[in-house]
N, C-alpha and C positions, 0 to 999 in steps of 0.2 A: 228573033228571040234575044233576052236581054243576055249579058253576060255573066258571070259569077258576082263579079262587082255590085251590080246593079241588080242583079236579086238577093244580096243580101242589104243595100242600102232601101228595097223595098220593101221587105220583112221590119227591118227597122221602122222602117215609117211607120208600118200599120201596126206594130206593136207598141209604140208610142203614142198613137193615133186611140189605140184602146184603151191602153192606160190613162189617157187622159181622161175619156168617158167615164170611169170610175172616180178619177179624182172631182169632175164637175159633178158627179152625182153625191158622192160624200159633202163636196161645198153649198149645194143645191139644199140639200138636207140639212146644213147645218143653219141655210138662209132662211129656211121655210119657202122655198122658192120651187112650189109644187108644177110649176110650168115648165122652170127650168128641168128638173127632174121627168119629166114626161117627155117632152122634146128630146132626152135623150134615147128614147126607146124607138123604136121600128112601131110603123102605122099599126101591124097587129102584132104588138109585142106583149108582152104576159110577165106576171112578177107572182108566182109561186110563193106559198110560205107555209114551210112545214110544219112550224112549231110555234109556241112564242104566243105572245098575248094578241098578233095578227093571224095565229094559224086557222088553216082551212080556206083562206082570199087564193084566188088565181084569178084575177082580172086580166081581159084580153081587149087591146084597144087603146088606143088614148083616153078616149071618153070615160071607160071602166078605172083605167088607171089614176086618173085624174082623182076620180071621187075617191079610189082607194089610199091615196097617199095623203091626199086633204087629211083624212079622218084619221090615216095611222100615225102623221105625223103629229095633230093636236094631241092625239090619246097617249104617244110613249114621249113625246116631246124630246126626240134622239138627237144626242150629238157623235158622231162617228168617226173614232178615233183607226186610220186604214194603217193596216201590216203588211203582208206581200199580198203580191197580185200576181199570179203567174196565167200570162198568156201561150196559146197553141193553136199558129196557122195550121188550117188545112186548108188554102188554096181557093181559088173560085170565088174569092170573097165571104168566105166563112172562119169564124175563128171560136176557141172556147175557152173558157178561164176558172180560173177561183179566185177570191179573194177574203181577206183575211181579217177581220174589225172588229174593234171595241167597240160597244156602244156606253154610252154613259147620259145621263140625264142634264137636262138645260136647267135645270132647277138650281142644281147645284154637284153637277158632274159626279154625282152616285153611281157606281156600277150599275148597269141593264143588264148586260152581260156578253157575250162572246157570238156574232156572225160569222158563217163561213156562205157565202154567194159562189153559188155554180153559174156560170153564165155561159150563153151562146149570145155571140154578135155574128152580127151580119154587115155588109156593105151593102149600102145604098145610095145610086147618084154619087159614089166616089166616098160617100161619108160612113161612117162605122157607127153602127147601131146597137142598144142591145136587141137580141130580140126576144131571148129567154131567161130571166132571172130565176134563180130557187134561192132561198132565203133557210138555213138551219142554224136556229140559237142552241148556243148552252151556256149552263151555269145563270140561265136565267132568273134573278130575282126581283 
């Protein structure tokens, strides 16, 4: 069993390990880099969206997600400006989050309006996943 030490410099890892996956999916999206964006998800992972000019999508898959993000990202053309992120090990290779986003237009960075993402990751092969996005805008216009 590890020690104090080294279960807190492992919390670390994978809390920055998560955190980065939000940050490559915010870059991903800002690249139009729908692959890249998919590749971050878990084989059946799912991207929820409560509201919003996407609402009612829950795509489960790559394959689903793939077409899903193609089309949402030509149709809101989102750039995503991230605030906090707060992550919550529970152990076993599961973790859960929020995070926190602007979104604004490529057009010419007009407000979209306000995301707040619930997620669940997971580990896979050592890697961190998401594997459940929900997606809730406000102040949408």
């Amino acid at each position: 069993m590890a020690n104090a030490g080294e279960a807190q410099v492992s919390d670390l890892m994978d809390r920055e390990a998560i955190r980065d996956i939000i940050a490559r999916y915010n870059d991903a999206i800002w690249r139009n880099d729908i692959d890249g964006v998919v590749d971050l998800f878990a084989e059946d992972g799912t991207m929820e969206v409560d509201n919003g000019p996407l609402a009612g999508n829950a795509p489960v898959g790559r394959e689903q997600l793939h077409a899903f993000y193609l089309v949402g990202v030509k149709k809101m053309t989102p750039r995503p400006f991230a605030h906090h992120h707060v992550v919550d090990l529970h152990g076993g290779g599961r973790a859960t989050g929020r995070s926190y986003v602007e979104l604004r237009s490529s057009v010419d960075y007009s407000w979209v309006g306000a995301v707040v993402y619930t997620d669940e990751y997971v580990k896979v092969g050592g890697t961190w996943k998401i594997r459940r996005r929900s997606a809730r805008m406000s102040n949408v216009e």
